[in-house]
DOVO-27928 format. One record per residue (C-alpha): residue number from 0; residue in one letter; chain; z, y, x. Coordinates in nm, 3 decimals. Layout:
<recs>
<rec><nr>NUM</nr><rest>A</rest><kette>A</kette><up>Z</up><north>Y</north><east>X</east></rec>
...
</recs>
This chain:
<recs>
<rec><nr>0</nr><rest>X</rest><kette>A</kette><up>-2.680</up><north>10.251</north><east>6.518</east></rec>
<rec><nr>1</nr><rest>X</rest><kette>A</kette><up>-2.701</up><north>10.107</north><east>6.137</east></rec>
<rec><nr>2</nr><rest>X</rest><kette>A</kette><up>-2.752</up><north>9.767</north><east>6.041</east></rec>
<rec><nr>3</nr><rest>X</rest><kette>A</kette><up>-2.993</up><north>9.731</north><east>5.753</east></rec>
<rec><nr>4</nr><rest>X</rest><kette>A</kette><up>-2.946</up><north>9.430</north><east>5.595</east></rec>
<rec><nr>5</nr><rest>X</rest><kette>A</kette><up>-3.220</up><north>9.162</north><east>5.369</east></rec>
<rec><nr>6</nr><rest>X</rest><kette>A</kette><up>-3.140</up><north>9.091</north><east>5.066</east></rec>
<rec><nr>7</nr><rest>X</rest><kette>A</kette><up>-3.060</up><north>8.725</north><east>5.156</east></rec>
<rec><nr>8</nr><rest>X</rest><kette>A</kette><up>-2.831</up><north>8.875</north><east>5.470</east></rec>
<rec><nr>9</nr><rest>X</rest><kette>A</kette><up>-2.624</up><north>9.129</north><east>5.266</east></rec>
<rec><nr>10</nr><rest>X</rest><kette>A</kette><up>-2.312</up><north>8.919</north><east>5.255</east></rec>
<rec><nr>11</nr><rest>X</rest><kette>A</kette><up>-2.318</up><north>8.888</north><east>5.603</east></rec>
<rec><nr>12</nr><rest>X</rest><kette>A</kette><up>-2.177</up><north>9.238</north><east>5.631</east></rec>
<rec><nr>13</nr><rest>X</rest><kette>A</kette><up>-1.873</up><north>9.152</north><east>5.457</east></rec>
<rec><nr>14</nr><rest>X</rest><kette>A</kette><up>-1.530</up><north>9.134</north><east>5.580</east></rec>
<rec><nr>15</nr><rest>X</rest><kette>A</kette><up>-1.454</up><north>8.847</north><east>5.503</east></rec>
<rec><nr>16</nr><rest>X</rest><kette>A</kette><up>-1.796</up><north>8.692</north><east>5.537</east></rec>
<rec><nr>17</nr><rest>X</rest><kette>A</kette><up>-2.005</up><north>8.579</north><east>5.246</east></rec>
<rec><nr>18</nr><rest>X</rest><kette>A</kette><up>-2.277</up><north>8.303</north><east>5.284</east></rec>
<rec><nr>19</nr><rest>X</rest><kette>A</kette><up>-2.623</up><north>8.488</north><east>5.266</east></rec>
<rec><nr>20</nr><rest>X</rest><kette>A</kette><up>-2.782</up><north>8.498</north><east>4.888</east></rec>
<rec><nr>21</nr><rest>X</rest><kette>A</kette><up>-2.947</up><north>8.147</north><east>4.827</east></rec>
<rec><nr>22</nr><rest>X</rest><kette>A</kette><up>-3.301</up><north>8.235</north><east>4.701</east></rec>
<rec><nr>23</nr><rest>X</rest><kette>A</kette><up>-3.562</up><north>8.014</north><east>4.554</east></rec>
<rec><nr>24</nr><rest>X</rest><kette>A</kette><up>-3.725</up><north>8.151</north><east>4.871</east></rec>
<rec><nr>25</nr><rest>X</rest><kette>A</kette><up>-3.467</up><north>8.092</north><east>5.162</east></rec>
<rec><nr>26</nr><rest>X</rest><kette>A</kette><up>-3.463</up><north>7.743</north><east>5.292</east></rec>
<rec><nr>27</nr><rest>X</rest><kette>A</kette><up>-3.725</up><north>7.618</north><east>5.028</east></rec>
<rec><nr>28</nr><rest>X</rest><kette>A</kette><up>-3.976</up><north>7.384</north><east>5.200</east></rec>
<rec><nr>29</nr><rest>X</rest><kette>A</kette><up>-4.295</up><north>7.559</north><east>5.191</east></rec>
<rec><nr>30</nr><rest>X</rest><kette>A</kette><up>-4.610</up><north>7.321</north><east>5.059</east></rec>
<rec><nr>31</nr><rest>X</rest><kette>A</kette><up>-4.986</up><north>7.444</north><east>5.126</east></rec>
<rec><nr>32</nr><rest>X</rest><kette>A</kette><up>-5.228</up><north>7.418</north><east>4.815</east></rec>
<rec><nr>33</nr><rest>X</rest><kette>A</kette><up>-5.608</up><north>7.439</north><east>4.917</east></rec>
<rec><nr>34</nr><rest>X</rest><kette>A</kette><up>-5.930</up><north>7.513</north><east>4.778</east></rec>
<rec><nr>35</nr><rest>X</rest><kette>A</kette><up>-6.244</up><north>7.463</north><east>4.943</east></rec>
<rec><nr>36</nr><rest>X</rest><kette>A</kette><up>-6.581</up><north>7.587</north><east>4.799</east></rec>
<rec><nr>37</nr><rest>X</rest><kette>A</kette><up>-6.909</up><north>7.580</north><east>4.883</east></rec>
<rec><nr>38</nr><rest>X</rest><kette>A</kette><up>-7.077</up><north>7.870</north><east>4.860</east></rec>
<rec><nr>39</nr><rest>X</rest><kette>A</kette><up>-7.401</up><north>7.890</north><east>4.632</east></rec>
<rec><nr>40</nr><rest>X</rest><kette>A</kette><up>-7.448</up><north>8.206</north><east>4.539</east></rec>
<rec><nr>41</nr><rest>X</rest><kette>A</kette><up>-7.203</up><north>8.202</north><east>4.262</east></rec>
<rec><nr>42</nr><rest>X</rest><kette>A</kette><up>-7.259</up><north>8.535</north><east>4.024</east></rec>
<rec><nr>43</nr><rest>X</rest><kette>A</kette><up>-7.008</up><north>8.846</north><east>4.032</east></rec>
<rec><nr>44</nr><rest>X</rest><kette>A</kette><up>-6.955</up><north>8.680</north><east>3.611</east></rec>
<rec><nr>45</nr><rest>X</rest><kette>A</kette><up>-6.864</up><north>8.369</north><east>3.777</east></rec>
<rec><nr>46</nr><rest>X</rest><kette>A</kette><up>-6.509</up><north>8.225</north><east>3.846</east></rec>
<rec><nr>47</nr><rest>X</rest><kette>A</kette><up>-6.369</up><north>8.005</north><east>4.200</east></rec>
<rec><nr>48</nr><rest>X</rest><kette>A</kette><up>-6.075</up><north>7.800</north><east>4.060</east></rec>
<rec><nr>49</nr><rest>X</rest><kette>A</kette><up>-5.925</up><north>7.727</north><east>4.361</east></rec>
<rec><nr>50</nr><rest>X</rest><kette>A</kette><up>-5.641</up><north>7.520</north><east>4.388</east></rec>
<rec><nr>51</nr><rest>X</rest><kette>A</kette><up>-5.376</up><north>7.490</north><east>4.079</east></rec>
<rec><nr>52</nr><rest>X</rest><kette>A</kette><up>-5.027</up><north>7.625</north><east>4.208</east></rec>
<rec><nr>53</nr><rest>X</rest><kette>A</kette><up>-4.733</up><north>7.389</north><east>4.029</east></rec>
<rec><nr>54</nr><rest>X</rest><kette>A</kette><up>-4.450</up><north>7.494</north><east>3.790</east></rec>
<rec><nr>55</nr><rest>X</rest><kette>A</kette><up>-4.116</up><north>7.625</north><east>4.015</east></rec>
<rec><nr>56</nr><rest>X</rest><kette>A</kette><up>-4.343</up><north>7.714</north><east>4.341</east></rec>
<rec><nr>57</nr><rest>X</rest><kette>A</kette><up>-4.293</up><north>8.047</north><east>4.483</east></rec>
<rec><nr>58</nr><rest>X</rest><kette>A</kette><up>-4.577</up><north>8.240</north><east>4.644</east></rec>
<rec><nr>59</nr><rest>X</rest><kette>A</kette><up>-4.554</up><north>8.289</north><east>5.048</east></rec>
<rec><nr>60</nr><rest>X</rest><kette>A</kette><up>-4.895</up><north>8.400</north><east>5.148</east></rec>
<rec><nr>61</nr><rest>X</rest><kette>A</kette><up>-5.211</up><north>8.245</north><east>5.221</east></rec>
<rec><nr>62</nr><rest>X</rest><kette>A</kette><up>-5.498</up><north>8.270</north><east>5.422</east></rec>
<rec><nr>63</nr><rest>X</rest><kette>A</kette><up>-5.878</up><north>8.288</north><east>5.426</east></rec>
<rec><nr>64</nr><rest>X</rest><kette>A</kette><up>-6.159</up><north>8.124</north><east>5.657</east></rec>
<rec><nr>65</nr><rest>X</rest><kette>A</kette><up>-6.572</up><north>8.110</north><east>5.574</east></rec>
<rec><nr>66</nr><rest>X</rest><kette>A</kette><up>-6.835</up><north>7.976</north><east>5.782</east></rec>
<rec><nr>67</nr><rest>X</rest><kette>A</kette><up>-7.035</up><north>8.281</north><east>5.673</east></rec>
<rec><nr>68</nr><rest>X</rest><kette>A</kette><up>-6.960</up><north>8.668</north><east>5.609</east></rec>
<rec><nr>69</nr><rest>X</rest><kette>A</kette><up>-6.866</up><north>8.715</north><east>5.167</east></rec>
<rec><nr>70</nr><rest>X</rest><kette>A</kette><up>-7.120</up><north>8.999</north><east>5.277</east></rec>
<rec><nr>71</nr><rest>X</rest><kette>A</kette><up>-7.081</up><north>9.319</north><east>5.022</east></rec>
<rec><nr>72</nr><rest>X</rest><kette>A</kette><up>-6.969</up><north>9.038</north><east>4.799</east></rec>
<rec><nr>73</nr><rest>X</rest><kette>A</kette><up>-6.561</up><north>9.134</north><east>4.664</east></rec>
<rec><nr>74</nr><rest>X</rest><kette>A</kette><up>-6.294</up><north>8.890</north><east>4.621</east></rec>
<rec><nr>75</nr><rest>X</rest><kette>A</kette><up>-6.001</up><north>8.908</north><east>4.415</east></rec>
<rec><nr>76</nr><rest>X</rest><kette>A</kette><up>-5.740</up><north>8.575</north><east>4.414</east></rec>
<rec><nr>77</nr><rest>X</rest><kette>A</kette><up>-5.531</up><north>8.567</north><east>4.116</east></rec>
<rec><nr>78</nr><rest>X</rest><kette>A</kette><up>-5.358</up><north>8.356</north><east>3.878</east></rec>
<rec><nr>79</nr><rest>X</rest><kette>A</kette><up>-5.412</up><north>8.251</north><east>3.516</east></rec>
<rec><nr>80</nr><rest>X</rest><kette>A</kette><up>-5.373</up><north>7.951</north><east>3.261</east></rec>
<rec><nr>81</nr><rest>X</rest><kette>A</kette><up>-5.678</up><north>7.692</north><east>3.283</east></rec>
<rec><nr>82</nr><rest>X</rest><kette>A</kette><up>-5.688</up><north>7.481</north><east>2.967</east></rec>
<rec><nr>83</nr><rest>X</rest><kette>A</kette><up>-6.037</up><north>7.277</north><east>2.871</east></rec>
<rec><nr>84</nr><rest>X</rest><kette>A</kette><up>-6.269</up><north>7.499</north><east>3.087</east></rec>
<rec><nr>85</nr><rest>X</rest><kette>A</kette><up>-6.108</up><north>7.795</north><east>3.028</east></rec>
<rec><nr>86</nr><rest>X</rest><kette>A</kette><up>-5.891</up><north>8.060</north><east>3.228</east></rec>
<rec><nr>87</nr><rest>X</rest><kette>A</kette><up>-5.684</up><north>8.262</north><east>2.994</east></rec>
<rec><nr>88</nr><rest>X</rest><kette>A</kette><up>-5.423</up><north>8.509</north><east>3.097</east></rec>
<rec><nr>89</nr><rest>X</rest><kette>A</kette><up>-5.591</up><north>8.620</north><east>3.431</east></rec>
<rec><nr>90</nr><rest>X</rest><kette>A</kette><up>-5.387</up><north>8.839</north><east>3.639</east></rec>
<rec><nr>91</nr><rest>X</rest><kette>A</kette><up>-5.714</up><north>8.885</north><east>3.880</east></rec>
<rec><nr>92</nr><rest>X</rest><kette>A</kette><up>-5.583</up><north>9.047</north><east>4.199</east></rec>
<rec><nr>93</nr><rest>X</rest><kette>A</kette><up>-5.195</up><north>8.884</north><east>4.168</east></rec>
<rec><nr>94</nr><rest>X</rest><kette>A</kette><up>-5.211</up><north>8.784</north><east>4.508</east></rec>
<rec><nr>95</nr><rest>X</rest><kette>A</kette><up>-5.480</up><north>8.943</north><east>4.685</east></rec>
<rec><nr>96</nr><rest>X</rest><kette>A</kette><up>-5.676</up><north>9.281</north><east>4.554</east></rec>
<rec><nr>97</nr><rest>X</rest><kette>A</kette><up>-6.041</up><north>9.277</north><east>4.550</east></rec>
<rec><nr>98</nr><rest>X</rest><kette>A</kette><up>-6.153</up><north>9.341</north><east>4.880</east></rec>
<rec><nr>99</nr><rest>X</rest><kette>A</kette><up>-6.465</up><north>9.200</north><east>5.085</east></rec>
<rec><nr>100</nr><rest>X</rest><kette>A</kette><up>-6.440</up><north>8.952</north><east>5.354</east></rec>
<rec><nr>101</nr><rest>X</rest><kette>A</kette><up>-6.667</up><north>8.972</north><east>5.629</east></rec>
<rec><nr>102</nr><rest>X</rest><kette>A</kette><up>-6.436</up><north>8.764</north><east>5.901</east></rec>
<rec><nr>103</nr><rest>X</rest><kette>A</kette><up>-6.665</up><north>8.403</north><east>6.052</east></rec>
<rec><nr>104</nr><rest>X</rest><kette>A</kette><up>-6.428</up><north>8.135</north><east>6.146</east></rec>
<rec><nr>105</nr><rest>X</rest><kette>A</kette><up>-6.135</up><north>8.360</north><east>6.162</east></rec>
<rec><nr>106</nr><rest>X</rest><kette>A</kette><up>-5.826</up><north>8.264</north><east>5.978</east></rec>
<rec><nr>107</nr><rest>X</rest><kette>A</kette><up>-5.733</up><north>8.612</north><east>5.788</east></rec>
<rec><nr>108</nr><rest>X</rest><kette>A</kette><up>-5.384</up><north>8.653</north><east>5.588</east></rec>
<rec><nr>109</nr><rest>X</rest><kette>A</kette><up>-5.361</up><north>8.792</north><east>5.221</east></rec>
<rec><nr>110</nr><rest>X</rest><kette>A</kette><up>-5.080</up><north>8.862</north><east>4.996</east></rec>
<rec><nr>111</nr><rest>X</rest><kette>A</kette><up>-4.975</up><north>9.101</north><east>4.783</east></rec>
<rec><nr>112</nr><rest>X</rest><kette>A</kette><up>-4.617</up><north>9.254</north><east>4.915</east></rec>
<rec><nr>113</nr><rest>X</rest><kette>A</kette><up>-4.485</up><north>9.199</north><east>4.491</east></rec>
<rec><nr>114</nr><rest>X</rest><kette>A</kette><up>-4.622</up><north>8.872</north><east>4.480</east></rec>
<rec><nr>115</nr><rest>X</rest><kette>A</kette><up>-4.465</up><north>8.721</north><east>4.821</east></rec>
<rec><nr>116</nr><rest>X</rest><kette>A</kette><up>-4.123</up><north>8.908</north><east>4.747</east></rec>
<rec><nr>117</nr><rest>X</rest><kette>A</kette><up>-4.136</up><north>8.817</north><east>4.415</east></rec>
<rec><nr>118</nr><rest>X</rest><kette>A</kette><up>-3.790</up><north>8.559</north><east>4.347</east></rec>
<rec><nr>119</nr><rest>X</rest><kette>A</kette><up>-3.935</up><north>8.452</north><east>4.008</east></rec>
<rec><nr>120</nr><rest>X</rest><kette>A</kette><up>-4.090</up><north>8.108</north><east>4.032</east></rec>
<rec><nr>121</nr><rest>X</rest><kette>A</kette><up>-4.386</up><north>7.962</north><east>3.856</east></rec>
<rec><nr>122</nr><rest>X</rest><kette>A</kette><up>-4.281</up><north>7.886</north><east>3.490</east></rec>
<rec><nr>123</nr><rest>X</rest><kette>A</kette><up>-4.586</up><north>7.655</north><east>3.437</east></rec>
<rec><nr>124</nr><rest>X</rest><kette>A</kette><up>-4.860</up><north>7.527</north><east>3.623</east></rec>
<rec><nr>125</nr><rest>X</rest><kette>A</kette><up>-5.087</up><north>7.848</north><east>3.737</east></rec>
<rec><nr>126</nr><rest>X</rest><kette>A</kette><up>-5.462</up><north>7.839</north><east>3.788</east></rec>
<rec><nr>127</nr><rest>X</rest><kette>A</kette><up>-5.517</up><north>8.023</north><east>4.089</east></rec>
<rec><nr>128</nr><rest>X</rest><kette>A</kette><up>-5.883</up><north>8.191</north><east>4.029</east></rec>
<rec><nr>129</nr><rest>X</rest><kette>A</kette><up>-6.098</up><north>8.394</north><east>4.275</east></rec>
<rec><nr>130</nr><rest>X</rest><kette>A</kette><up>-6.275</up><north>8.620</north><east>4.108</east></rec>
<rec><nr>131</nr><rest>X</rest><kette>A</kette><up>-6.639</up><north>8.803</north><east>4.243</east></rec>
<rec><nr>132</nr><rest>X</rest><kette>A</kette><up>-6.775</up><north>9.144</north><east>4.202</east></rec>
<rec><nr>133</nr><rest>X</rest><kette>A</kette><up>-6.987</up><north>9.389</north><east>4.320</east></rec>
<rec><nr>134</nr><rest>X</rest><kette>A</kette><up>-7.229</up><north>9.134</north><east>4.462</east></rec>
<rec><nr>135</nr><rest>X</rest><kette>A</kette><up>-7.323</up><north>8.709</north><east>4.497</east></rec>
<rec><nr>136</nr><rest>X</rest><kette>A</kette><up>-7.191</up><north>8.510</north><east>4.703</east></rec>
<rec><nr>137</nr><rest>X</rest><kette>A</kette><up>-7.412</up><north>8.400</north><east>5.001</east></rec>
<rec><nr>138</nr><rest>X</rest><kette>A</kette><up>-7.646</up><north>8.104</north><east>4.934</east></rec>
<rec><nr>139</nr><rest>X</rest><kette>A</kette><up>-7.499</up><north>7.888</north><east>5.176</east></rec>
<rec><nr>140</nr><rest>X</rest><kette>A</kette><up>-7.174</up><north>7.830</north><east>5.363</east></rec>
<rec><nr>141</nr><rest>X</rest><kette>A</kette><up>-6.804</up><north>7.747</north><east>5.328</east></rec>
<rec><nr>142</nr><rest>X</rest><kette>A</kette><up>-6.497</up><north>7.945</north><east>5.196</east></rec>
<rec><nr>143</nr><rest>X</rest><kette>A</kette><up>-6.160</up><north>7.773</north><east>5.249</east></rec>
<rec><nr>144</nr><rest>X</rest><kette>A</kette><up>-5.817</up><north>7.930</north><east>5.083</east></rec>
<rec><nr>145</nr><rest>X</rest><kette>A</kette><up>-5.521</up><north>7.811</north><east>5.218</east></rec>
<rec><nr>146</nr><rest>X</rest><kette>A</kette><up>-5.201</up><north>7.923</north><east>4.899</east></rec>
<rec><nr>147</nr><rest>X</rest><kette>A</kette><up>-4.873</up><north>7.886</north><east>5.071</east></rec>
<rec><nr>148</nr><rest>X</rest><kette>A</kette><up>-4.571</up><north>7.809</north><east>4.844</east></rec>
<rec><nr>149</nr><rest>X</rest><kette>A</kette><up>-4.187</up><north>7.731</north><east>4.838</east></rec>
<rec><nr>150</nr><rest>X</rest><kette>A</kette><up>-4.020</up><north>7.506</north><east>4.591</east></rec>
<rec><nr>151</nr><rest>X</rest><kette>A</kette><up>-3.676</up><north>7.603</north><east>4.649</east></rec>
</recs>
């Protein structure tokens, strides 16, 4: 039987043994950045700035919970630059493709698979932005988003 090996496990193979690759991700103590909005109805021209995800972090993942179903409603999670009001430099779905979310009280994962491998950290502080389409957001309710990150 082969042995397939992680990246961070490769050296393990070795004869003699080399210590496993020391990623930005390996070891890193992960820190949880949350955003919690209240949902109003917000237009599909309208951005969610969620949480603001600091210089040298590393993405791991993140999860969604609402009180209510997003409905037809789509919901991209990205990342830009915010500066005086502004988000410039959106990469919409960088860590979760526009997709609807019809889960009540159910903790559901997202992450893209390039953004959580990903071994390049932030190099500045990053705006992380929901952004709508296809339909508002219900009138009423709660949408929390949990951004899991490692700082090396």
């Amino acid at each position: 039987m082969a042995l397939s090996y992680s990246a961070e496990t490769a050296g393990l193979a070795l004869n003699p043994v080399v210590k496993g690759a020391a990623t930005l991700a390996t070891g890193g103590r992960q820190r949880r950045f949350r955003g919690v909005i209240t949902l109003a109805a917000q237009a599909t021209t309208d951005q969610l700035i969620i949480t603001i995800l600091p210089a040298g972090h590393l993405f791991a993942g993140g999860y969604l919970w609402s009180t209510v179903s997003l409905g037809t409603s789509t919901l991209a999670i990205g990342g830009g630059v915010l500066s005086q009001g502004v988000v410039s430099g959106l990469t919409a779905a960088k860590y979760r493709a526009a997709s609807t979310f019809t889960a009540v009280d159910t903790g559901t994962v997202f992450g893209n698979t390039a953004a959580v491998a990903s071994q390049t950290p932030s190099a500045s502080d990053e705006a992380i932005v929901g952004t709508l389409a296809a339909a508002a957001l219900p009138g009423s309710g709660t949408l929390v988003v949990d951004m899991f990150a490692s700082n090396g």
